[in-house]
PDB file with SEQRES, HELIX, SHEET and CRYST1 records, atoms N, CA, C and O in Angstrom:
SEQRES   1 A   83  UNK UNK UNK UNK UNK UNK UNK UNK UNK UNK UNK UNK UNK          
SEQRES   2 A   83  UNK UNK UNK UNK UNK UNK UNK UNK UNK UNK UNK UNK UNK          
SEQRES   3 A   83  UNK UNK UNK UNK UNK UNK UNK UNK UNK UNK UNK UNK UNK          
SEQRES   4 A   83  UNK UNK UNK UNK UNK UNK UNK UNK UNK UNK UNK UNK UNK          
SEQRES   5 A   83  UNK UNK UNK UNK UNK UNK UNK UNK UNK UNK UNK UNK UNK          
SEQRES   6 A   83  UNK UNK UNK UNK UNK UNK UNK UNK UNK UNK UNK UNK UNK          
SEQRES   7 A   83  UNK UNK UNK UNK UNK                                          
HELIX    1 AA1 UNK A    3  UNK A    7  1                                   5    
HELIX    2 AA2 UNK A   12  UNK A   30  1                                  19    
HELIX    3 AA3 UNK A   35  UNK A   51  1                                  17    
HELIX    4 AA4 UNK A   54  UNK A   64  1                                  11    
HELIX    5 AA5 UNK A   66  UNK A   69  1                                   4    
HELIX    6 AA6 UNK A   74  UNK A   81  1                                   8    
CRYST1    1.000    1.000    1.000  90.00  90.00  90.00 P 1           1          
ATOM      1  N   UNK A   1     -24.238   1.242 -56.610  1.00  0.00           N  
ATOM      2  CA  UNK A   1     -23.447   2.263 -57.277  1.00  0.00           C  
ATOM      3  C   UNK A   1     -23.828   2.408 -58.751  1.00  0.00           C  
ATOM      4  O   UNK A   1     -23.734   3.449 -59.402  1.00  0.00           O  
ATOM      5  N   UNK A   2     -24.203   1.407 -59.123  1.00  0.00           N  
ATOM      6  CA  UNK A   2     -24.882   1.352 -60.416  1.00  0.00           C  
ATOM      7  C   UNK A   2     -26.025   2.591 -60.652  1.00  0.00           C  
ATOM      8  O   UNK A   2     -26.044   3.336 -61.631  1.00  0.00           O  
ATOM      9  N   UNK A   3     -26.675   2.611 -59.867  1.00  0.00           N  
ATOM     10  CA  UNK A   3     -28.051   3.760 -60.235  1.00  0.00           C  
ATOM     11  C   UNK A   3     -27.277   5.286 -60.335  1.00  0.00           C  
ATOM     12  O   UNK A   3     -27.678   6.270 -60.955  1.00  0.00           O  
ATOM     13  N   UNK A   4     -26.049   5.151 -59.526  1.00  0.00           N  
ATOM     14  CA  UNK A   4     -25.947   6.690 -59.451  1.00  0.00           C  
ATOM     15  C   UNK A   4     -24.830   7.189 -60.011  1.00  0.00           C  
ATOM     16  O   UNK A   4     -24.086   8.123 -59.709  1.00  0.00           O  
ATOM     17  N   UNK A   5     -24.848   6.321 -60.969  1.00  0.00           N  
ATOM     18  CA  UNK A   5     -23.157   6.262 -62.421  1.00  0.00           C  
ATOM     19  C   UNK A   5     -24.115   7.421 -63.016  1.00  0.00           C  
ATOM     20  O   UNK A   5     -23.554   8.493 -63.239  1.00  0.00           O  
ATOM     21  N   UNK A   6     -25.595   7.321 -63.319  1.00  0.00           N  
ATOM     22  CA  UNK A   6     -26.284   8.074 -64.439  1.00  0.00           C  
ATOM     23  C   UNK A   6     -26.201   9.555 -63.578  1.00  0.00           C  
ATOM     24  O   UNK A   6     -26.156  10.486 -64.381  1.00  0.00           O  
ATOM     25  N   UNK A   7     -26.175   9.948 -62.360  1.00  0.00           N  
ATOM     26  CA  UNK A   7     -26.106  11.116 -61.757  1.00  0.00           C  
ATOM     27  C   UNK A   7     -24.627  11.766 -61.743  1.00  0.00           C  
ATOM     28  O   UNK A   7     -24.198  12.848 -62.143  1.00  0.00           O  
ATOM     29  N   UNK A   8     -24.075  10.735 -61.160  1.00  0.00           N  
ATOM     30  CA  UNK A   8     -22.868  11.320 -61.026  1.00  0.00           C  
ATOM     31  C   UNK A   8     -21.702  11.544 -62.108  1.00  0.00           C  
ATOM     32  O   UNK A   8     -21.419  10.633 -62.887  1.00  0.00           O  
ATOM     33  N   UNK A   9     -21.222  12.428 -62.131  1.00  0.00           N  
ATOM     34  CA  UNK A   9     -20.585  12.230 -64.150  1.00  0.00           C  
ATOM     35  C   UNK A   9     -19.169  12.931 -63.581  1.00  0.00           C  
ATOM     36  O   UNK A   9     -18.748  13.786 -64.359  1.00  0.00           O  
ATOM     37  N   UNK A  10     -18.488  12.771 -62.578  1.00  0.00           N  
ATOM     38  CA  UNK A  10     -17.070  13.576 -62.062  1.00  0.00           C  
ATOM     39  C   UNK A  10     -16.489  12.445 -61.609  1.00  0.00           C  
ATOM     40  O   UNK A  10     -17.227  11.568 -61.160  1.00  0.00           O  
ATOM     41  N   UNK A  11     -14.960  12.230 -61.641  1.00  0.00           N  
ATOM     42  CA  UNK A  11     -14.214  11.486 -62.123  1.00  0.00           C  
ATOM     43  C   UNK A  11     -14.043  10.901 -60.037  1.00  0.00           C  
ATOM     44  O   UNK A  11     -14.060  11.902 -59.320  1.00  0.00           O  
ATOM     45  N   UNK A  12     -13.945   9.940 -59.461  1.00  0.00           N  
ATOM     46  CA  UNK A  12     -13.795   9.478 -57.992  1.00  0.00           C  
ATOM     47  C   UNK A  12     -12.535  10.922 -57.306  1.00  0.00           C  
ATOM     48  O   UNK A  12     -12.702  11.582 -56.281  1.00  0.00           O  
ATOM     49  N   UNK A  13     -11.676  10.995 -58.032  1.00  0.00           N  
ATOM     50  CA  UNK A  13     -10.559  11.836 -57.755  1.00  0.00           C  
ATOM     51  C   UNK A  13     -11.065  13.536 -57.426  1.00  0.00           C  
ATOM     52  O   UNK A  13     -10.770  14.117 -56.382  1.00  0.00           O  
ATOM     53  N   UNK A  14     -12.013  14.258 -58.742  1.00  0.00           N  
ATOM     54  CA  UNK A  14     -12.912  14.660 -58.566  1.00  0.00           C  
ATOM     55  C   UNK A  14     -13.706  15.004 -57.175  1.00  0.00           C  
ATOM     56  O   UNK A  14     -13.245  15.925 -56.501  1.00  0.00           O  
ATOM     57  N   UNK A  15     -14.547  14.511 -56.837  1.00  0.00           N  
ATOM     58  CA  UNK A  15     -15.417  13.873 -55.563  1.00  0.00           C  
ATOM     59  C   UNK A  15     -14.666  13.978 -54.446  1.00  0.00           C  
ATOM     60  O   UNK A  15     -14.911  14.840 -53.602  1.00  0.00           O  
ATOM     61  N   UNK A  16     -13.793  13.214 -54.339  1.00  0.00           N  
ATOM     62  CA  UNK A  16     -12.465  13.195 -53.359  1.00  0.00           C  
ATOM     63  C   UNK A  16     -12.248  14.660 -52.743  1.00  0.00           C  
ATOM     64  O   UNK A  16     -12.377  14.896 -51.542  1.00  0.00           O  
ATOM     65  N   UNK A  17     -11.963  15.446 -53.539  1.00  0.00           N  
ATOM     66  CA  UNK A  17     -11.393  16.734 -53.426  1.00  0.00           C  
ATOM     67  C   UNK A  17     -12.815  17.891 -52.993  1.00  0.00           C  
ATOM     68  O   UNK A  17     -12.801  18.810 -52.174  1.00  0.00           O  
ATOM     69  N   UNK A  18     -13.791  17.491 -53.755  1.00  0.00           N  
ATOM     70  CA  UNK A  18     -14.583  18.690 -53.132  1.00  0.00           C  
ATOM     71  C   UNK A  18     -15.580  18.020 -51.792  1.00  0.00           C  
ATOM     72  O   UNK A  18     -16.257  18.572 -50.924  1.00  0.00           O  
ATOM     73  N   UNK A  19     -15.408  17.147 -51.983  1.00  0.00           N  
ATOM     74  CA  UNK A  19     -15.639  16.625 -50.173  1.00  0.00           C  
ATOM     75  C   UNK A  19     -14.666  16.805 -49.363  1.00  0.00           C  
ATOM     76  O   UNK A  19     -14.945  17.500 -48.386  1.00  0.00           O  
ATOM     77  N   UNK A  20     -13.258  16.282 -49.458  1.00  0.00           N  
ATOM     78  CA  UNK A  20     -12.325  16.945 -48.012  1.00  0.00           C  
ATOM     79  C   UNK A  20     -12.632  18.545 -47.973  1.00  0.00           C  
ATOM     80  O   UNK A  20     -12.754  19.071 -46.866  1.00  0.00           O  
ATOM     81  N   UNK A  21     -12.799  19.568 -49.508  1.00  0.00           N  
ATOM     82  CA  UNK A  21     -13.605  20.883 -48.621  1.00  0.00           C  
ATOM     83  C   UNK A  21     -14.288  21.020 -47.878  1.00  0.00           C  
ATOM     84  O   UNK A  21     -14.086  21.816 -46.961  1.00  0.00           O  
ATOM     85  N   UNK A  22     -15.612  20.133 -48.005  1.00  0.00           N  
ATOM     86  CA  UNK A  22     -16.490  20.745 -47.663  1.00  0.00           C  
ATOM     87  C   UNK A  22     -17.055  19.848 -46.852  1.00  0.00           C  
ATOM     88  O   UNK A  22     -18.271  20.037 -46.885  1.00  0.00           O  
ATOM     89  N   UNK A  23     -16.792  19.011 -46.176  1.00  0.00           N  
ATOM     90  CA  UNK A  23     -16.930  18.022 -45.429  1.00  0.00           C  
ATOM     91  C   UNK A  23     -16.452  18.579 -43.847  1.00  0.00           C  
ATOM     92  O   UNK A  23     -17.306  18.510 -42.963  1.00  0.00           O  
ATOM     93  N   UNK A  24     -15.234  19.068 -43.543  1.00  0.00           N  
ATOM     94  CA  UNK A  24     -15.215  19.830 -42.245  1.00  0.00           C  
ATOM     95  C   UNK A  24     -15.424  20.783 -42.113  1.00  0.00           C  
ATOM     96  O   UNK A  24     -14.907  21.323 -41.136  1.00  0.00           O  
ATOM     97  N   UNK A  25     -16.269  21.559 -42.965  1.00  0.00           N  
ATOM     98  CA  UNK A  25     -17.012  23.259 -43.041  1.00  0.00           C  
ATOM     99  C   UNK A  25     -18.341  22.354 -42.878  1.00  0.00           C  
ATOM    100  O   UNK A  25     -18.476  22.614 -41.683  1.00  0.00           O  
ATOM    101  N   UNK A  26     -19.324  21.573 -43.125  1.00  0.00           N  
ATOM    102  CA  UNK A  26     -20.229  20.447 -43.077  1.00  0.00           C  
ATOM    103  C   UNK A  26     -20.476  20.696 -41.302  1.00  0.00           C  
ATOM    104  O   UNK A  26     -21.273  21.369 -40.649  1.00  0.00           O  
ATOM    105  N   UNK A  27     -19.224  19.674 -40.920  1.00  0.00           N  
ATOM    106  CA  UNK A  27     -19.068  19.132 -39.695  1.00  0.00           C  
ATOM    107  C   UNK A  27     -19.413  20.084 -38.896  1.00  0.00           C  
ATOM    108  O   UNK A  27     -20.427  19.891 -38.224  1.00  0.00           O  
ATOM    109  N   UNK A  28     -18.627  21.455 -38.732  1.00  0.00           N  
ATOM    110  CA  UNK A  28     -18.070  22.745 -37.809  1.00  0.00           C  
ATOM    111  C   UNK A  28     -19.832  22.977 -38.159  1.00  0.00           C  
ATOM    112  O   UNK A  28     -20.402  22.735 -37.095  1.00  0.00           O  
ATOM    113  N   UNK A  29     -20.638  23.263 -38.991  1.00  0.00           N  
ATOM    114  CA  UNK A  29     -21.864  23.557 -39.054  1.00  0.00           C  
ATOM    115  C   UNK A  29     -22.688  22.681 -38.025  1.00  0.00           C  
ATOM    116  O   UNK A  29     -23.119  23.018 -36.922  1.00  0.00           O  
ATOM    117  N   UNK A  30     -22.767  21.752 -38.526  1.00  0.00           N  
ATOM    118  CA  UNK A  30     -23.717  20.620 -37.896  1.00  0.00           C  
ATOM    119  C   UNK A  30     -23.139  20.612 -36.256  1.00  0.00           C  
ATOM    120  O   UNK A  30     -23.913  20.150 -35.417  1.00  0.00           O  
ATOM    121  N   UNK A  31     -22.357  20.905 -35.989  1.00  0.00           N  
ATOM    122  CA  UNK A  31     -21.919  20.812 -34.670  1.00  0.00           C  
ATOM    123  C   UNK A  31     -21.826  22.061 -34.076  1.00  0.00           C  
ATOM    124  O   UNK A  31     -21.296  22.075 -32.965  1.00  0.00           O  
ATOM    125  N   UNK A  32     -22.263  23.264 -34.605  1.00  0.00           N  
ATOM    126  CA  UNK A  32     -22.844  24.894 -33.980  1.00  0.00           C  
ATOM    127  C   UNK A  32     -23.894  24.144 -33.764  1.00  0.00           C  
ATOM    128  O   UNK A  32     -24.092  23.784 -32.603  1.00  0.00           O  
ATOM    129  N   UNK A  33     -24.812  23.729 -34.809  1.00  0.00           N  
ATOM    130  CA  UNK A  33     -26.437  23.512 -34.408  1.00  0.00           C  
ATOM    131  C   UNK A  33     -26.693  22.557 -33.497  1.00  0.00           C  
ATOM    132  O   UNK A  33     -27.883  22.500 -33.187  1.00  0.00           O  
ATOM    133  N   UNK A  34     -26.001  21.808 -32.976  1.00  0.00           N  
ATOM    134  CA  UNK A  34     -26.618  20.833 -31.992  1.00  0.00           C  
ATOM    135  C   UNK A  34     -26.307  21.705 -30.688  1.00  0.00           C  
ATOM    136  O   UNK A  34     -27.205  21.860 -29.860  1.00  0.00           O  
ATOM    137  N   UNK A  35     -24.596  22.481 -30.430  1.00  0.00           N  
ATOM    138  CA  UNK A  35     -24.706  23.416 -29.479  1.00  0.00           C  
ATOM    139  C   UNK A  35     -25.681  23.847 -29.197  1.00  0.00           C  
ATOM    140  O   UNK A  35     -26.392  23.409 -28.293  1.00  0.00           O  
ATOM    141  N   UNK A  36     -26.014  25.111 -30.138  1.00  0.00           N  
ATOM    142  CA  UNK A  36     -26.842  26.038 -30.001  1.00  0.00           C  
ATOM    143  C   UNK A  36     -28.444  25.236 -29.414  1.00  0.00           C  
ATOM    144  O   UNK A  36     -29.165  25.940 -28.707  1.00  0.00           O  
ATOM    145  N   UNK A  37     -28.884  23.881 -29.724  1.00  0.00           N  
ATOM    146  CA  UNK A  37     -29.728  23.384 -30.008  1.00  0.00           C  
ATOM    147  C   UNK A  37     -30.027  22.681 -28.233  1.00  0.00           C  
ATOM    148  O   UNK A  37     -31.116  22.416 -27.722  1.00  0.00           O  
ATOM    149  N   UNK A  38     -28.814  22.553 -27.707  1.00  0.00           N  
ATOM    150  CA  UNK A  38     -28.517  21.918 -26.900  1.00  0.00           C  
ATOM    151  C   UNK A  38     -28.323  23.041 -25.348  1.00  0.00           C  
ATOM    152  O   UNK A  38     -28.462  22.900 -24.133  1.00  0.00           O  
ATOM    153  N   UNK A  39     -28.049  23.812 -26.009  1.00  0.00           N  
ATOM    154  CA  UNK A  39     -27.570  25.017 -24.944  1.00  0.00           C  
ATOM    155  C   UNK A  39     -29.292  25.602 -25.010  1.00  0.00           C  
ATOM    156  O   UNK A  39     -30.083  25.208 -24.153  1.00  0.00           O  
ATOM    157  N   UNK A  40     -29.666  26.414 -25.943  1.00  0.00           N  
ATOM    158  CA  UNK A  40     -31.311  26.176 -26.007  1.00  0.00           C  
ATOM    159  C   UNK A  40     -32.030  25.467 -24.892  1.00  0.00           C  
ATOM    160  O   UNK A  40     -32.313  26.019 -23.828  1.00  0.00           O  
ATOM    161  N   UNK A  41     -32.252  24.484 -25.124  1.00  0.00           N  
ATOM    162  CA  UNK A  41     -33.118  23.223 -24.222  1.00  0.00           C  
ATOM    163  C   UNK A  41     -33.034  23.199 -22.804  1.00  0.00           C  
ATOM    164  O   UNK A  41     -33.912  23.135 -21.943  1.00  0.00           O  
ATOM    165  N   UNK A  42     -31.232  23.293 -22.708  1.00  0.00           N  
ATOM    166  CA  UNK A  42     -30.721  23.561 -21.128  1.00  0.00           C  
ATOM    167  C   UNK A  42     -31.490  24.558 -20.581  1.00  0.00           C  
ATOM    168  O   UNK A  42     -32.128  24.381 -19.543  1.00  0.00           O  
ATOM    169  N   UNK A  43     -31.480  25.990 -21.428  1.00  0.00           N  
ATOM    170  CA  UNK A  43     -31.987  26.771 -20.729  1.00  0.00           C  
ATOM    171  C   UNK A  43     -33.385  26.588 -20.555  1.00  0.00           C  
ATOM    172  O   UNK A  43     -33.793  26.597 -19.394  1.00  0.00           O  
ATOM    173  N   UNK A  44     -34.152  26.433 -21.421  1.00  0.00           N  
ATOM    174  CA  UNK A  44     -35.564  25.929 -21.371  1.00  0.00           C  
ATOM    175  C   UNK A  44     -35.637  24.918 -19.536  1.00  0.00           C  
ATOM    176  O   UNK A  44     -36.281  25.352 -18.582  1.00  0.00           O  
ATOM    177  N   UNK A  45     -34.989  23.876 -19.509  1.00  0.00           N  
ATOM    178  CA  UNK A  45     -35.120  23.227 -18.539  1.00  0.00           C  
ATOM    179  C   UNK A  45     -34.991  23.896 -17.129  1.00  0.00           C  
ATOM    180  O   UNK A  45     -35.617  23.605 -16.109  1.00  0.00           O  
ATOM    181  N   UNK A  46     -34.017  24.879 -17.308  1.00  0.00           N  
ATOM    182  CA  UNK A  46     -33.527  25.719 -16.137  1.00  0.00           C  
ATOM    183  C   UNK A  46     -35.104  26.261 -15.449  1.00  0.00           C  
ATOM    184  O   UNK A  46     -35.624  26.123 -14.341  1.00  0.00           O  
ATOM    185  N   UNK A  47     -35.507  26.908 -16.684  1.00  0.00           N  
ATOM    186  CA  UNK A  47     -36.519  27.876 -16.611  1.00  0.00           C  
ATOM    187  C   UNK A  47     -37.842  27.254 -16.207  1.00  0.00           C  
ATOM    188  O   UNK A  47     -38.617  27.975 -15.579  1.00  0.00           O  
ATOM    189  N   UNK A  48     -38.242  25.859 -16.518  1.00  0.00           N  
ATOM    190  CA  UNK A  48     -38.910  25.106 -16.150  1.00  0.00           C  
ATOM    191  C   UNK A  48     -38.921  24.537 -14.806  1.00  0.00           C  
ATOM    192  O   UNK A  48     -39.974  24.249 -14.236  1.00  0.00           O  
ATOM    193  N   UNK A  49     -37.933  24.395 -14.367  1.00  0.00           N  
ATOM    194  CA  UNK A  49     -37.379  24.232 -13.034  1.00  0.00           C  
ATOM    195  C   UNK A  49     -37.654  24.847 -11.998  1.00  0.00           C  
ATOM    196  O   UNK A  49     -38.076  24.244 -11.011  1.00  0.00           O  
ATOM    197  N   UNK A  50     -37.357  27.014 -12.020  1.00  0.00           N  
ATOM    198  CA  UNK A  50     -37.578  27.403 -11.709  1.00  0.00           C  
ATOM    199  C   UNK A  50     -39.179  27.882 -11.273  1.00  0.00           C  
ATOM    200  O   UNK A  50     -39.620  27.976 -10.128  1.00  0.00           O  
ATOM    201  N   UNK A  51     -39.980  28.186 -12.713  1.00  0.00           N  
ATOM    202  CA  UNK A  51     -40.882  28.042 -12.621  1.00  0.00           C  
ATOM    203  C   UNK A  51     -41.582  26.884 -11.584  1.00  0.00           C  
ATOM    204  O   UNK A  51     -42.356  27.482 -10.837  1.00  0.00           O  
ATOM    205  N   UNK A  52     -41.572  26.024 -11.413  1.00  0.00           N  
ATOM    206  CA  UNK A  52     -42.071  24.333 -10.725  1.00  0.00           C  
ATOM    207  C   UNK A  52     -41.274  24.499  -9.161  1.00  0.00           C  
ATOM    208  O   UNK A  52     -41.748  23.798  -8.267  1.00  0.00           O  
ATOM    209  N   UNK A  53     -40.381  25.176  -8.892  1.00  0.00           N  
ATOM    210  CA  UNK A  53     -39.998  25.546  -7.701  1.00  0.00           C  
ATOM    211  C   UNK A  53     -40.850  27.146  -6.966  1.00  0.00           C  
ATOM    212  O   UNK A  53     -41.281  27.242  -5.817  1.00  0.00           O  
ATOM    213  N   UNK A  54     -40.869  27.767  -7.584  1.00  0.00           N  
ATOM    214  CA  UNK A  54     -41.859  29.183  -6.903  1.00  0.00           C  
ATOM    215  C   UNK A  54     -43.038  28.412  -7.376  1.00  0.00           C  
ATOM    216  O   UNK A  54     -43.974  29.130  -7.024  1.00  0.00           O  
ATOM    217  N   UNK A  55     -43.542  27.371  -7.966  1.00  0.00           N  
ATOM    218  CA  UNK A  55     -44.968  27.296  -8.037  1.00  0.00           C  
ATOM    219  C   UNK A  55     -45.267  26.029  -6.055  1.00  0.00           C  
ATOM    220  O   UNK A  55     -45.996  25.966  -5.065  1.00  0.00           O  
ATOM    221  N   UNK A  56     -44.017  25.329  -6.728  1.00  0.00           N  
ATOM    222  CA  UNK A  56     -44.350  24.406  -4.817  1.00  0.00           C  
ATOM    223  C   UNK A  56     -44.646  25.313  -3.950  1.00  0.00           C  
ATOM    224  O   UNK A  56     -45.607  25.471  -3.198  1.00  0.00           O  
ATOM    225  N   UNK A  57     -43.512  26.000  -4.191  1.00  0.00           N  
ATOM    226  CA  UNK A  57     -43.065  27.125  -2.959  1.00  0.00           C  
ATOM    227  C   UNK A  57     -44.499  28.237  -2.507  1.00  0.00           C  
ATOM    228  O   UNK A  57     -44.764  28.573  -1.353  1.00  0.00           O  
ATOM    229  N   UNK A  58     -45.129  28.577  -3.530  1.00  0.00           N  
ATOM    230  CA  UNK A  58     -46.331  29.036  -3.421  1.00  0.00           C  
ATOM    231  C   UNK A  58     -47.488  28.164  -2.848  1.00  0.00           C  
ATOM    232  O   UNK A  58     -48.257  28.662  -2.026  1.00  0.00           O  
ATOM    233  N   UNK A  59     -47.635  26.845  -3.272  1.00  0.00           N  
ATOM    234  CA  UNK A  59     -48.316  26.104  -3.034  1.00  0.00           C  
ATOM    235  C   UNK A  59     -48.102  25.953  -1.504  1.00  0.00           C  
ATOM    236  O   UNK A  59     -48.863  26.571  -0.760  1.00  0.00           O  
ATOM    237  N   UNK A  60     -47.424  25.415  -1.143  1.00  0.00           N  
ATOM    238  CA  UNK A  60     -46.507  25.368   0.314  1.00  0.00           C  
ATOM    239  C   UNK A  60     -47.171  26.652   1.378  1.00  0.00           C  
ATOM    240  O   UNK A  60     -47.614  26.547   2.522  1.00  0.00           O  
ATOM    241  N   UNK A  61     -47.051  27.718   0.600  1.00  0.00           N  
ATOM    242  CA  UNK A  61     -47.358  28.701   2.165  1.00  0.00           C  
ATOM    243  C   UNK A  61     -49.087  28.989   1.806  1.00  0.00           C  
ATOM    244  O   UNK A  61     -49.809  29.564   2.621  1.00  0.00           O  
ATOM    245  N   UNK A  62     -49.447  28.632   0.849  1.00  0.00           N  
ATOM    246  CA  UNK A  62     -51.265  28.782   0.964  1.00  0.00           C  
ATOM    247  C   UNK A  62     -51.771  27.459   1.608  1.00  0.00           C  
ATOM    248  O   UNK A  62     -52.979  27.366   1.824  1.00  0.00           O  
ATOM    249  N   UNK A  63     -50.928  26.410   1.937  1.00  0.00           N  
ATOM    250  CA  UNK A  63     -51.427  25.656   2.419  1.00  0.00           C  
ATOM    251  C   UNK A  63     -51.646  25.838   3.897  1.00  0.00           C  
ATOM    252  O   UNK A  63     -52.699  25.662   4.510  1.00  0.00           O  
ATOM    253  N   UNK A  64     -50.429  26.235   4.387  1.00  0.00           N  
ATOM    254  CA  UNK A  64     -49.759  27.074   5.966  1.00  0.00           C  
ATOM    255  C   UNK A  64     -50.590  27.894   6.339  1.00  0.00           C  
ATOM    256  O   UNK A  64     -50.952  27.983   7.513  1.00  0.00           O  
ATOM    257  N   UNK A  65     -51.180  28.889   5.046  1.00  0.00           N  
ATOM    258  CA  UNK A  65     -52.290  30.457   5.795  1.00  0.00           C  
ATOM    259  C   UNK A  65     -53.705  29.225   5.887  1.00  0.00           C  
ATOM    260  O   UNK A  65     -54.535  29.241   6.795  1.00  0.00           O  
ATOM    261  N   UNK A  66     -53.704  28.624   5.189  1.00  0.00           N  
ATOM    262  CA  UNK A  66     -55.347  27.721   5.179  1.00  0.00           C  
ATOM    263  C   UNK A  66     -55.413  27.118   6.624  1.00  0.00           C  
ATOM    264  O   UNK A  66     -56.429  27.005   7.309  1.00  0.00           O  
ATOM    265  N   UNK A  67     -54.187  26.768   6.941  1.00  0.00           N  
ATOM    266  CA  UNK A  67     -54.459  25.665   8.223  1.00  0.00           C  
ATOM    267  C   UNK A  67     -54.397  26.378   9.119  1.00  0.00           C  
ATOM    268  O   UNK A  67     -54.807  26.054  10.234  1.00  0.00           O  
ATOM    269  N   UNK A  68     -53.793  27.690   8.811  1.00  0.00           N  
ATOM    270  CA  UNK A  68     -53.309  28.524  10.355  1.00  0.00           C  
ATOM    271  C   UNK A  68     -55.017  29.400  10.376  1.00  0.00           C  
ATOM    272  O   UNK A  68     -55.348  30.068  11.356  1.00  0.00           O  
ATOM    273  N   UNK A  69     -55.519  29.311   9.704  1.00  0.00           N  
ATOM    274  CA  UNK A  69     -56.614  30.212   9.229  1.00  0.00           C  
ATOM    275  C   UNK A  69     -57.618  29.221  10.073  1.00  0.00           C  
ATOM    276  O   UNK A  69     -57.949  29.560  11.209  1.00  0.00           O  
ATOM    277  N   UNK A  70     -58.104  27.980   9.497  1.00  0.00           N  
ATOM    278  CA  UNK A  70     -58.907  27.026  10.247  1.00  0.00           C  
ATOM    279  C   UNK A  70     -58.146  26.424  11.268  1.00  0.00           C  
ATOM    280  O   UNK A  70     -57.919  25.307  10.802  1.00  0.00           O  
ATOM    281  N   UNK A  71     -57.546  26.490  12.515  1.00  0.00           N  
ATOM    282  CA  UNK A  71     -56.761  26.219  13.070  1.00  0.00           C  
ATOM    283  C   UNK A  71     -57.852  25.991  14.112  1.00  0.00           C  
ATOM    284  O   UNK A  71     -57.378  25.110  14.829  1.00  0.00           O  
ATOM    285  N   UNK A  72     -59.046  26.309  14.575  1.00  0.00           N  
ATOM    286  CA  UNK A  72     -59.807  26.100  15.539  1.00  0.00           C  
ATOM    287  C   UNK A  72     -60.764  24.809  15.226  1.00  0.00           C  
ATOM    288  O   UNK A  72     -61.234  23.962  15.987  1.00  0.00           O  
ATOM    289  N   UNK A  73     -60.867  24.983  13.849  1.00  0.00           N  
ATOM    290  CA  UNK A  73     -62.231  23.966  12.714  1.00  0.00           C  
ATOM    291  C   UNK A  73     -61.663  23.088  11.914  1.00  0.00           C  
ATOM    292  O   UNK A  73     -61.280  23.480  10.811  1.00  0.00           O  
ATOM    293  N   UNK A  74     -61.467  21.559  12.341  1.00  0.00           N  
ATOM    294  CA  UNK A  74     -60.724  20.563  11.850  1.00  0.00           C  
ATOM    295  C   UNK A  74     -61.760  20.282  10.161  1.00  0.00           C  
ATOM    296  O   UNK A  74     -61.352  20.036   9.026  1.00  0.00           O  
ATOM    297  N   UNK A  75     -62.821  20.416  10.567  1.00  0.00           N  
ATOM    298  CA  UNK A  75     -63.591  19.785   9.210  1.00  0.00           C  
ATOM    299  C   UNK A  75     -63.233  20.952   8.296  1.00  0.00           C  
ATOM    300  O   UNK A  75     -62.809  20.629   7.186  1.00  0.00           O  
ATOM    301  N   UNK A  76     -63.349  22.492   8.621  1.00  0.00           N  
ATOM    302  CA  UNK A  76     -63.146  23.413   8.172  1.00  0.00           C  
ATOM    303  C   UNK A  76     -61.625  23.249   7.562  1.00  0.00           C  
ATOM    304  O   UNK A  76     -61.518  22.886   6.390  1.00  0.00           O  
ATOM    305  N   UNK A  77     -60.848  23.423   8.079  1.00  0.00           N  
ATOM    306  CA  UNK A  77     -59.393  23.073   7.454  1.00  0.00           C  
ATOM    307  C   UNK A  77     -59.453  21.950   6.709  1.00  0.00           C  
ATOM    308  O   UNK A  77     -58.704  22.122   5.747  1.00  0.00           O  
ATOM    309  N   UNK A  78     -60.122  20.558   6.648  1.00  0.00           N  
ATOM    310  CA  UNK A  78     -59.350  19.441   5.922  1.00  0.00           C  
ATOM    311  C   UNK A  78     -59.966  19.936   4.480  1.00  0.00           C  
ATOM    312  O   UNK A  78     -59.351  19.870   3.415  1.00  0.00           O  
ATOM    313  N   UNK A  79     -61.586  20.552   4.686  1.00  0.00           N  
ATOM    314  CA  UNK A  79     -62.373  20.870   3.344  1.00  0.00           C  
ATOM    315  C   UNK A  79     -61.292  21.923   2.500  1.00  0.00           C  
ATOM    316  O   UNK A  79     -60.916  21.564   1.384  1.00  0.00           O  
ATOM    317  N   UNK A  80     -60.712  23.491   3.179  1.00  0.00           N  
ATOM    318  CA  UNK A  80     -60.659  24.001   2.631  1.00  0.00           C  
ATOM    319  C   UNK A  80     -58.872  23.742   1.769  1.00  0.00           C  
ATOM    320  O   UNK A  80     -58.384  24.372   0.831  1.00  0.00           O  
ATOM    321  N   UNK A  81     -58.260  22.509   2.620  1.00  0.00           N  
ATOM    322  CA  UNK A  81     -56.992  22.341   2.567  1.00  0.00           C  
ATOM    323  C   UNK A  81     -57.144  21.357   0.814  1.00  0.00           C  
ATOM    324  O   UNK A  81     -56.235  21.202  -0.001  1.00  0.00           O  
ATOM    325  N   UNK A  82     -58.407  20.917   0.723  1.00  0.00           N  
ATOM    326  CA  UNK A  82     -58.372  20.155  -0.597  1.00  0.00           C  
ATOM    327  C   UNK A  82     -58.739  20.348  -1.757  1.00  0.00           C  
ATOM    328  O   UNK A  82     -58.781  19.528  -2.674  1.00  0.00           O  
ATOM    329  N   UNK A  83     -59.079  21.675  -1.764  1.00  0.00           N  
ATOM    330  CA  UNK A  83     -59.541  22.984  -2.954  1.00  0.00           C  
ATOM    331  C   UNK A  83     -58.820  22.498  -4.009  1.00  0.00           C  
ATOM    332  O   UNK A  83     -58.829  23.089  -5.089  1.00  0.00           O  
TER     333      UNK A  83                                                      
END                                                                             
């Protein structure tokens, strides 16, 4: 507390008072931004999700036309099934 006697020059009582202002206007801030920050990300994940589900899902039926395609030619299907 010593170093910051030379900064600080307002009386503890002082201090007191313009921190209970501005200390839960502070808070209500910092706690929009983690929402917002948080709700953000969620959606990001959603979207990632989705994406990684139509990409299986795609993956999934080109595998189905490949095999139904070489369905007579076993070497033919395992080659073209590992593209």
């Amino acid at each position: 507390t010593m170093f910051l006697d030379a900064f600080v020059t307002m009386s503890p009582n002082e201090l007191d008072e313009i921190t209970s202002k501005f200390g839960p206007g502070i808070s209500i801030l910092y706690g929009t931004f983690i929402s917002l920050t948080l709700n953000i990300l969620y959606n990001r994940q959603q979207s990632i999700q989705n994406t990684v589900s139509t990409e299986s899902a795609l993956l999934s039926l080109i595998q189905r036309k490949i095999l139904s395609i070489f369905r007579n030619d076993r070497e033919s299907a395992i080659e073209g099934s590992q593209c």
